[in-house]
C-alpha positions as CSV (number, residue, x, y, z in Angstrom):
1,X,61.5,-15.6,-2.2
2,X,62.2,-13.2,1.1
3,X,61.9,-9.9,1.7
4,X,64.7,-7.9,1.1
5,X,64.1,-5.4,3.6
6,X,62.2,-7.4,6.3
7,X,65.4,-10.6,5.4
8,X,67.7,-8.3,5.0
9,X,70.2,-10.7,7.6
10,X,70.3,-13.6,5.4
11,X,71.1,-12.1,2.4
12,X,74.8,-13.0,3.2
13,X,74.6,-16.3,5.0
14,X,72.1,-18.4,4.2
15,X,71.0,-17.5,0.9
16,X,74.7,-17.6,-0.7
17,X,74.1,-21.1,1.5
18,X,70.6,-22.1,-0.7
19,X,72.1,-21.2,-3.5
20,X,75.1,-23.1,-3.7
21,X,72.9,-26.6,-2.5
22,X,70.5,-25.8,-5.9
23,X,68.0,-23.9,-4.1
24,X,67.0,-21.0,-6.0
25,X,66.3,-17.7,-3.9
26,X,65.6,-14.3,-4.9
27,X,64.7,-10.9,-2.9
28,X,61.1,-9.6,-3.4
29,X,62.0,-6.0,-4.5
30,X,65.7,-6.1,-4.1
31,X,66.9,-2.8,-2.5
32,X,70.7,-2.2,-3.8
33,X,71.4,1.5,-2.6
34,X,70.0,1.7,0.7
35,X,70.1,4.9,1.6
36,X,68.7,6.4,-1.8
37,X,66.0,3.3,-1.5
38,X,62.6,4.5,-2.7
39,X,61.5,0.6,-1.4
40,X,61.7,0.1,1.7
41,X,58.2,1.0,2.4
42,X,56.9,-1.5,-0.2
43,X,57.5,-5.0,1.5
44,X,56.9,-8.2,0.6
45,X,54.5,-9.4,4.0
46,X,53.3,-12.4,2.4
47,X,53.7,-16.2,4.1
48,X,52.7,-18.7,1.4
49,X,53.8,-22.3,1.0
50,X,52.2,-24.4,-1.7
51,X,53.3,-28.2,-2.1
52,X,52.9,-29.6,-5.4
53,X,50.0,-26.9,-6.7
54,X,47.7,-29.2,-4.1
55,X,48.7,-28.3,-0.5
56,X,49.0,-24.9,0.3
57,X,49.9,-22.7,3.9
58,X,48.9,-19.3,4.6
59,X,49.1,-17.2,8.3
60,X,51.3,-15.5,10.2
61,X,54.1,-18.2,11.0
62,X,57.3,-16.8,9.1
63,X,60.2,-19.4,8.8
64,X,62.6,-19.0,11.8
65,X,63.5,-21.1,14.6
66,X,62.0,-19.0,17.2
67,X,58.1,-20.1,16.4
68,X,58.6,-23.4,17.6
69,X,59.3,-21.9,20.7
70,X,61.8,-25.1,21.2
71,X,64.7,-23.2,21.5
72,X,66.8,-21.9,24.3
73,X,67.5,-18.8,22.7
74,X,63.8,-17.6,22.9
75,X,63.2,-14.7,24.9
76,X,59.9,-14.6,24.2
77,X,57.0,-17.3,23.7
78,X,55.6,-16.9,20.4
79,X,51.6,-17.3,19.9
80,X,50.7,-17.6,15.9
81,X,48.2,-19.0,13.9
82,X,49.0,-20.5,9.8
83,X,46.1,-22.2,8.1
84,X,46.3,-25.4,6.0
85,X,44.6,-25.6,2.5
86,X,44.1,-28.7,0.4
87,X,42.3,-28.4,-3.0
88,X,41.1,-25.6,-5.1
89,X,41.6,-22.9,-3.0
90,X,45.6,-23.6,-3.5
91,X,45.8,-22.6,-7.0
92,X,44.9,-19.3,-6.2
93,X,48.2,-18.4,-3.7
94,X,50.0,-20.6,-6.4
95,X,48.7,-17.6,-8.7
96,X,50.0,-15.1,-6.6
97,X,53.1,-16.7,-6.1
98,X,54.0,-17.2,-9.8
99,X,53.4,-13.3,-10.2
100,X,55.9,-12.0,-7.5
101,X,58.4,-14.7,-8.4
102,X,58.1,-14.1,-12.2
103,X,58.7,-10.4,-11.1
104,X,61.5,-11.0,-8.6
105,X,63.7,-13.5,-10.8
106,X,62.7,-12.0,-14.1
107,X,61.6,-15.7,-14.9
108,X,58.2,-17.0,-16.7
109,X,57.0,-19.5,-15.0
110,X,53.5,-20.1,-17.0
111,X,50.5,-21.6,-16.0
112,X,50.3,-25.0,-16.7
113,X,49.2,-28.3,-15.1
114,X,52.7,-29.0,-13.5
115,X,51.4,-26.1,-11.3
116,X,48.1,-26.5,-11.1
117,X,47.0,-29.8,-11.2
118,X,43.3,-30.7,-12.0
119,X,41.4,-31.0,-8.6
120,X,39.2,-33.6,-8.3
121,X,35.8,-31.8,-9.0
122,X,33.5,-34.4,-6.9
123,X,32.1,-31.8,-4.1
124,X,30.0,-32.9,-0.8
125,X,29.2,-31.8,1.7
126,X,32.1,-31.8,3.7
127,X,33.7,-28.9,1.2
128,X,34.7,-25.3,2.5
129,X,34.6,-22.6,0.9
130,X,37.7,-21.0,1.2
131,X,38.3,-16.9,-0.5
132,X,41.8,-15.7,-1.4
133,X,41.9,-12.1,-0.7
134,X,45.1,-10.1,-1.7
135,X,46.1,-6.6,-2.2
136,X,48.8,-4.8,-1.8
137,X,50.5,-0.7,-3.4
138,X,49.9,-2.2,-6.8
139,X,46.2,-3.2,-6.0
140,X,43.3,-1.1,-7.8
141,X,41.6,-1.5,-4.5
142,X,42.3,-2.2,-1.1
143,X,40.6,-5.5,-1.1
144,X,41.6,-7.0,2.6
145,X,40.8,-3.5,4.0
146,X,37.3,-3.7,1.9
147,X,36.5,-7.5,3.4
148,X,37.6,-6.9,6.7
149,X,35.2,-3.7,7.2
150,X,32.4,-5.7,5.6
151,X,33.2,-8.7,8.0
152,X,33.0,-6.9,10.9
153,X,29.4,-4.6,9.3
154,X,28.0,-8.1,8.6
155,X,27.9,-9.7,12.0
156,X,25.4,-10.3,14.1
157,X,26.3,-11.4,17.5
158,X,30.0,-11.5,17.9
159,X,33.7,-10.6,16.1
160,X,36.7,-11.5,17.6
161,X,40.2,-10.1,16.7
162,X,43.4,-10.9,16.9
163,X,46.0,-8.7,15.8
164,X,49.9,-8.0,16.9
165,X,49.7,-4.8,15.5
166,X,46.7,-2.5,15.7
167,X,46.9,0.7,14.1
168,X,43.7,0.7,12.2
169,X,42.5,4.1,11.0
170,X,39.3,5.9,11.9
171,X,37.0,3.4,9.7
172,X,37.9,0.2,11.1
173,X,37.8,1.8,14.5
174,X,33.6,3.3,13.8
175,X,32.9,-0.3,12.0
176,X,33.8,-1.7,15.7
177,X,31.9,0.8,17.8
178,X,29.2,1.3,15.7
179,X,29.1,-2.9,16.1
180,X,29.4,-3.1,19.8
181,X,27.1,-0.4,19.7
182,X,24.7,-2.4,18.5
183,X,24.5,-5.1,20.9
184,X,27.3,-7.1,18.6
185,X,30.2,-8.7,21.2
186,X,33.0,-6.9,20.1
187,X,36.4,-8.8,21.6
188,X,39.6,-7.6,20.9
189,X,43.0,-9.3,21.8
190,X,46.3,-7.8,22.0
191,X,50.2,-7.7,22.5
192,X,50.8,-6.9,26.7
193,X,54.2,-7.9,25.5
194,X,55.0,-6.5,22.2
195,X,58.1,-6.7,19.9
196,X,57.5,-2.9,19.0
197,X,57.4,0.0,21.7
198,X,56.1,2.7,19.5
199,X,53.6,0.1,18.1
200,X,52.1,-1.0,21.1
201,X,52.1,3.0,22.4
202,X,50.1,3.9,19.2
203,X,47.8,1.4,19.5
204,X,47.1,1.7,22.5
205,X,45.9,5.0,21.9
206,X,42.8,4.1,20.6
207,X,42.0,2.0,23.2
208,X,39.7,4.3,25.4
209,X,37.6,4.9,22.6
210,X,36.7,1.3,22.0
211,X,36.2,0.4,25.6
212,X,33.8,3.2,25.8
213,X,31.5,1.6,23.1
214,X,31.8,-1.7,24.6
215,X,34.5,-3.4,22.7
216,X,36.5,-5.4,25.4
217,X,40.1,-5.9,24.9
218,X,42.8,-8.3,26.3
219,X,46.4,-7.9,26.3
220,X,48.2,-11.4,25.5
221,X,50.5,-11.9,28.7
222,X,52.3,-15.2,27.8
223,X,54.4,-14.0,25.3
224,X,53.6,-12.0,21.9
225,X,50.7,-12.7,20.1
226,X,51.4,-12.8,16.3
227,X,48.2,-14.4,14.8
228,X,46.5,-12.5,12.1
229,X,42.9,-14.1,12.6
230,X,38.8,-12.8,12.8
231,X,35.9,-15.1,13.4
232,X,32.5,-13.5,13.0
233,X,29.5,-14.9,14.4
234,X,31.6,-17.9,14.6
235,X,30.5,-19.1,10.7
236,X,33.2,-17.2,8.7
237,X,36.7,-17.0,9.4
238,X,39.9,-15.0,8.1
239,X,43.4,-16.7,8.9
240,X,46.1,-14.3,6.9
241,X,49.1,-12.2,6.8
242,X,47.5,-8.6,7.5
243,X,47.7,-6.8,10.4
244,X,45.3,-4.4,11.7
245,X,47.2,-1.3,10.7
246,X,48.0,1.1,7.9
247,X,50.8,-0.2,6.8
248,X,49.2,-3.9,5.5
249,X,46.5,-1.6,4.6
250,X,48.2,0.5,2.3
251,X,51.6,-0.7,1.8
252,X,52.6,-3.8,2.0
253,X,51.8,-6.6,-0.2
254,X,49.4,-9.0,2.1
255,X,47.3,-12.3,1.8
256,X,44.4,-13.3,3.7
257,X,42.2,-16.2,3.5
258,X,38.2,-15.9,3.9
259,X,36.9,-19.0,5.0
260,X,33.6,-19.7,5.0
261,X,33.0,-22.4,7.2
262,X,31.4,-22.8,10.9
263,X,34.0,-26.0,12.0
264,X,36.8,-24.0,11.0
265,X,35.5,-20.6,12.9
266,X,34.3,-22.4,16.0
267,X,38.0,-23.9,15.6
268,X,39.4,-20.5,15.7
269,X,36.8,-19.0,18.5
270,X,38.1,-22.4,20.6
271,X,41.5,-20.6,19.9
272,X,40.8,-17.0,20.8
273,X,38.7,-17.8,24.2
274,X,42.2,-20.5,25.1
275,X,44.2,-17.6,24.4
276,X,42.5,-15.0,26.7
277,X,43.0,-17.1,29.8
278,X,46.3,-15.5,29.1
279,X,45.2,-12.3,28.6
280,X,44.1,-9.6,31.0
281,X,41.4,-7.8,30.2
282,X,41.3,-3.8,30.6
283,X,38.7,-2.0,32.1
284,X,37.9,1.4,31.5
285,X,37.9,2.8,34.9
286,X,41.6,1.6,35.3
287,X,42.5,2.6,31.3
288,X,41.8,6.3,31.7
289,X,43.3,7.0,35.3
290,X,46.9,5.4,34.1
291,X,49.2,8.6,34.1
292,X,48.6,11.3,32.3
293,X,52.2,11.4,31.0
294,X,51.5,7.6,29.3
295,X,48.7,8.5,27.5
296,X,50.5,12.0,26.2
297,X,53.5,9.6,25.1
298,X,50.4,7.3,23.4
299,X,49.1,10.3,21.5
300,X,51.9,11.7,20.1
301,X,53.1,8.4,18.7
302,X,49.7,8.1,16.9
303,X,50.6,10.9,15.2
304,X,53.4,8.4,13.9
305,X,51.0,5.6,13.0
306,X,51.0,5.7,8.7
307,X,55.2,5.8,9.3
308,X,55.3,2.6,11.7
């Protein structure tokens, strides 16, 4: 299943290619008259693999060459983050799977143990507990927006995020002052190098602001950052799909994974303090004498942020 906006280049090659090997491929929300499409806001944002109803993936890694970073034809080194479930935790991206394939191929899959196999039920100590959190324009809430605020309300002594896009509205942006305001370490990391212009201008933008309160932010200088990722207090984890902006927000149809687990966060703080010794931090000082033109440019494209 692919977006058929976001994988709009395959749509002639490789999936006529699928196809014709057996491989059955359909477009999440299949836009036919593109320029009297009604969908192209309403994309499919989701990366989920589940093996056999037991192993299941979930991040930010998409399926393309370039995130091995292997290739020649890179111009860009790509830093992402996809998190590997075994057990129970699976069945529920197989759940949200089965819906948006169901709706995409107008096929029933139904639930049934060929899909979700009985887990062993034997739990010790060594078990995480791992929350599915999904939501997306046909969501009666915004439930990644809801758990995300809360994460960052509940911690005590530190959140650190990582985001390739940060466009996050007015209420993410007073949870993180009023944390860092409140002797929480606040520590934000950043695109330096960005695959979006206007996205990095917006969200940059609100960058004064933050540093004011005490949030300290890096920009990611080795390539682009793409991870999707939030440890707080390094005991509870999120590992997903969502950016930090309107658009997974409000629009698209996202998945996150809460994981509630200190190995796994101190796993992912390991990550995020690796990943700033490729980062340069911004100071306030220097941030708000940078030309008065740039920050005019940043403002105005703000005003673009619930369209990017």
């Amino acid at each position: 299943m692919y977006d058929a906006f976001g994988s709009s280049s395959i749509r002639k090659t490789l999936v006529k290619r699928l196809r014709a090997n057996g491989v059955k491929a359909f477009p999440f929300y299949e836009i036919k008259l593109i320029k009297l499409a009604n969908r192209l806001n309403y994309r499919d944002h989701r990366e989920i693999i589940v093996i056999d109803g037991q192993v299941s993936f979930v991040g930010g890694i998409n399926v393309s060459d370039k995130y091995s970073n292997a290739s020649k034809n890179n111009k860009l080194f790509w830093r992402d983050t996809l998190l590997k479930i075994e057990g129970d935790a699976t069945a529920m991206l197989q759940h949200i799977f089965i819906g948006d394939w169901n709706y995409c191929s107008q096929e029933k899959l139904t639930i049934n143990e060929a899909y979700f196999p009985v887990f062993n039920q034997n739990l010790n100590e060594n078990n995480t507990t791992v929350q599915i959190v999904s939501s997306g324009p046909d969501s009666d809430r915004p439930s990644i927006y809801y758990s995300i605020i809360k994460c960052i309300q509940s911690a005590k002594s530190e959140v650190l995020l990582t985001s390739p896009y940060f466009i996050p509205g007015e209420t993410i942006i007073d949870a993180m002052k009023m944390a860092a305001l409140s002797g929480v370490k606040v520590r934000l990391l950043v695109p330096g190098i960005s695959d979006s212009f206007l996205v990095n201008a917006a969200a940059k933008s609100y960058y004064k602001e933050l540093l004011e309160a005490g949030v300290e932010i890096y920009l990611y200088q080795k390539g682009f950052v793409h991870a999707k990722t939030m440890v707080a207090d390094r005991e509870v984890a999120i590992v997903g799909t969502a950016n930090l902006d309107y658009r997974s927000f409000e629009l698209n149809f996202e998945v996150n994974a809460v994981v509630y687990d200190k190995e796994v966060a101190e796993n992912l703080a390991s990550n995020f303090e690796n990943d700033i010794k490729d980062a340069e931090q911004i100071k306030i000082g220097g941030w708000q004498n940078r030309p008065k033109h740039v920050q005019l440019i940043e403002k105005i494209v703000r005003l673009m942020s619930p369209m990017l």
